[in-house]
Structures are given as structure tokens and as C-alpha cells.
C-alpha positions in Angstrom: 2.5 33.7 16.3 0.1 31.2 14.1 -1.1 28.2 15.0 1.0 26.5 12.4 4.3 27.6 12.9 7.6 26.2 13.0 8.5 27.7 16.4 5.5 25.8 18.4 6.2 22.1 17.9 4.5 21.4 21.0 1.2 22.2 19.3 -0.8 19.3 18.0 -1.4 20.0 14.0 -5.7 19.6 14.2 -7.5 16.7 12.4 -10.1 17.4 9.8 -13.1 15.0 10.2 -14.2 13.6 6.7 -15.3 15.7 4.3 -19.7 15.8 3.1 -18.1 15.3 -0.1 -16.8 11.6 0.3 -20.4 11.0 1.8 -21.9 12.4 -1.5 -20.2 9.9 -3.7 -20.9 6.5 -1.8 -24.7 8.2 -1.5 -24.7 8.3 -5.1 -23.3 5.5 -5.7 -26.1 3.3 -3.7 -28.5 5.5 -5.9 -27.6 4.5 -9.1 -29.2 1.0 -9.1 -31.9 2.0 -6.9 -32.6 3.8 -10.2 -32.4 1.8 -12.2 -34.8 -0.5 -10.6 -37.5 2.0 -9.6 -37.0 2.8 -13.7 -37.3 -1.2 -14.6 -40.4 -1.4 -12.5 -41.8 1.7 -14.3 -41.9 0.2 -17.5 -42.6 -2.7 -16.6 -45.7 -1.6 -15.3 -46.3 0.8 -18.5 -46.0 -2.5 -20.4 -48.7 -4.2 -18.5 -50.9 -1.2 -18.3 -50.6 -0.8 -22.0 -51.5 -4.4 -22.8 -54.4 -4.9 -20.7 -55.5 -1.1 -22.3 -55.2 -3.2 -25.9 -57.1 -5.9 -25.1 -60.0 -4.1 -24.0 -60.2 -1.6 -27.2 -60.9 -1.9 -30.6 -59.4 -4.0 -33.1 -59.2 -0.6 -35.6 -56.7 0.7 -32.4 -54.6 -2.4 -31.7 -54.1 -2.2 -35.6 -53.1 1.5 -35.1 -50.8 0.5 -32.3 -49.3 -3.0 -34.4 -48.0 -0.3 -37.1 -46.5 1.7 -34.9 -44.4 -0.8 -33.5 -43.6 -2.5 -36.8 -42.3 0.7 -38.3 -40.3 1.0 -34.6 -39.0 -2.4 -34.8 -38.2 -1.4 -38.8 -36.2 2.2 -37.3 -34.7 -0.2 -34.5 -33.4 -3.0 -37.3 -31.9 0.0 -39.3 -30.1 0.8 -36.1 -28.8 -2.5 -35.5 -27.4 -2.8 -39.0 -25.5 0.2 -39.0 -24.2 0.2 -35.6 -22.9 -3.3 -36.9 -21.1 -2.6 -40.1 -19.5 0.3 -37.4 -18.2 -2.9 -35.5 -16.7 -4.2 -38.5 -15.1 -1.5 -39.6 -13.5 -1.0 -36.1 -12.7 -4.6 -36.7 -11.2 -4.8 -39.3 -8.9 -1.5 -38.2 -7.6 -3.5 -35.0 -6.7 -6.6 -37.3 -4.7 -4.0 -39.1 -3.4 -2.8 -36.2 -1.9 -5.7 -34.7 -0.5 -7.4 -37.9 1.6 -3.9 -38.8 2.1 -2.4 -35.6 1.8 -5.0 -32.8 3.3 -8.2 -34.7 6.3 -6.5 -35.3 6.9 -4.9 -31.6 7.0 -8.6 -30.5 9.5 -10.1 -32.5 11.7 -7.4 -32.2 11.0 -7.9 -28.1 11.6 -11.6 -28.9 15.0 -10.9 -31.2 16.2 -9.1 -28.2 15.3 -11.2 -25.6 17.5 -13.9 -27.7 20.0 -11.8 -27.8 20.2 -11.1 -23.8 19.8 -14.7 -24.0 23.2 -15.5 -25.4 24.9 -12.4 -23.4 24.1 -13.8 -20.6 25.0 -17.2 -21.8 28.6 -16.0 -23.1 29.3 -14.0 -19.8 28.2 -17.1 -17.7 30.9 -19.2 -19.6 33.8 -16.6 -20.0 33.9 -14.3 -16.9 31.3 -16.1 -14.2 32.3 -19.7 -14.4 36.4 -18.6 -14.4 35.7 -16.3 -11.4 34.4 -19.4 -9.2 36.9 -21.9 -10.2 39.3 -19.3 -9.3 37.5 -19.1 -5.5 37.5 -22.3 -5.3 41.1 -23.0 -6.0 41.6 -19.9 -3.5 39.9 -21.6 -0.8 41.2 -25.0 -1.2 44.8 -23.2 -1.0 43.4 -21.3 2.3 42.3 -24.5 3.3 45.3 -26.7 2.5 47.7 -23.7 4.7 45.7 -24.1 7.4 45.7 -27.7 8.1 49.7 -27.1 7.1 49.8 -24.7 10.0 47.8 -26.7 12.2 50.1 -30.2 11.5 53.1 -27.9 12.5 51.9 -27.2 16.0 
């Protein structure tokens, strides 16, 4: 006979404590922007290390150095541009989108909403509003026998 079996009710079915694995994911988690602050203060440092190495060398370096980041900032700008006209594109495809696809989803929602609108209107007024003026009358009559029956007494 297992430990699991149908025939052993009596047996309590044993608890599994939580697993390493959920551990691992808050742990890395909490790491992430640890990370990314230890990385932050990494080049930050580089960036005053690098400064203070600049001021105290040559002007014929610091030149060297200047071009190197203008033709960086140049790569970077080319970058920029691009990944822009990328966003306008994409842009310009959503506007399409939601005038030809969207736009017309909503006022066929809204033409049928109208029209459960005036269902609902026309059953309110032919078949709810006769229902209750009949069970009114129907009570009223209950009513009026009773009192009838009651007078008799």
C-alpha cells in the first residue's frame, strides 16, 4: 500500500516547505538595482578619473580625446535621427490603424448599443409595463375580496 492511496484517508497528505527556487527570484530581484547602482557609481567614477587624467596632460591629447568624442556624439546624433523617423513611421501606422480598423469597431459597438437601447425601450412599454398594471389590478382585487370577506364576518 503507498502512502498516497485512496484506501488510507486517515493519513495526512505531507506539506512541501517552499521551494529554493521562489527564493532565487526575489534574490534576484533585490539584485538588479543593486546593479545597477554599483554600475552608476562605476562610471561615474571613470568619468572623474578621466577628467582629472585630462587636465593634467597635454593639450595635443585633450585634442585627441575632443575628436573622439565629437565623432561619438556625430555616430550618437545619427542614432537619434534614425531611431526617430522609426517612431514616425510606427506613428503614422497606429494613426492608420485606429481611423480604418478602430473607428469603425466603435460605431458599430455604438449602433448596437442604440439598438439594445430601443429593445429594451419597446419591451419596457409593451410587455413590462402591461405585466405590472396587470399585478396591480390582481392585488387590488385580492385585496378588495378580503376586506369583502372580513365585512361578512
Amino acid at each position: 500500500m503507498s502512502e498516497f492511496s485512496p484506501e488510507s484517508p486517515s493519513q495526512a497528505v505531507p506539506v512541501e516547505p517552499l521551494s529554493s527556487t521562489s527564493v532565487g527570484v526575489e534574490e534576484k530581484k533585490s539584485s538588479v538595482p543593486i546593479g545597477l547602482i554599483i554600475l552608476g557609481v562605476v562610471l561615474l567614477v571613470g568619468l572623474i578619473v578621466g577628467a582629472v587624467l585630462l587636465i593634467q596632460s597635454d593639450n595635443e591629447t585633450t585634442a585627441r580625446v575632443r575628436d573622439v568624442f565629437i565623432i561619438f556624439m556625430a555616430l550618437e546624433s545619427l542614432v537619434i535621427g534614425v531611431a526617430l523617423v522609426i517612431l514616425i513611421v510606427q506613428l503614422a501606422i497606429l494613426i492608420n490603424l485606429i481611423n480604418h480598423e478602430i473607428r469603425p469597431i466603435i460605431q458599430s459597438t455604438n449602433q448596437t448599443v442604440n439598438t439594445l437601447k430601443g429593445t429594451v425601450t419597446f419591451l419596457s412599454d409593451n410587455l413590462s409595463e402591461p405585466v405590472i398594471k396587470l399585478n396591480e389590478y390582481l392585488a387590488g382585487i385580492r385585496k378588495l375580496t378580503e376586506i369583502l370577506r372580513i365585512s361578512r364576518k
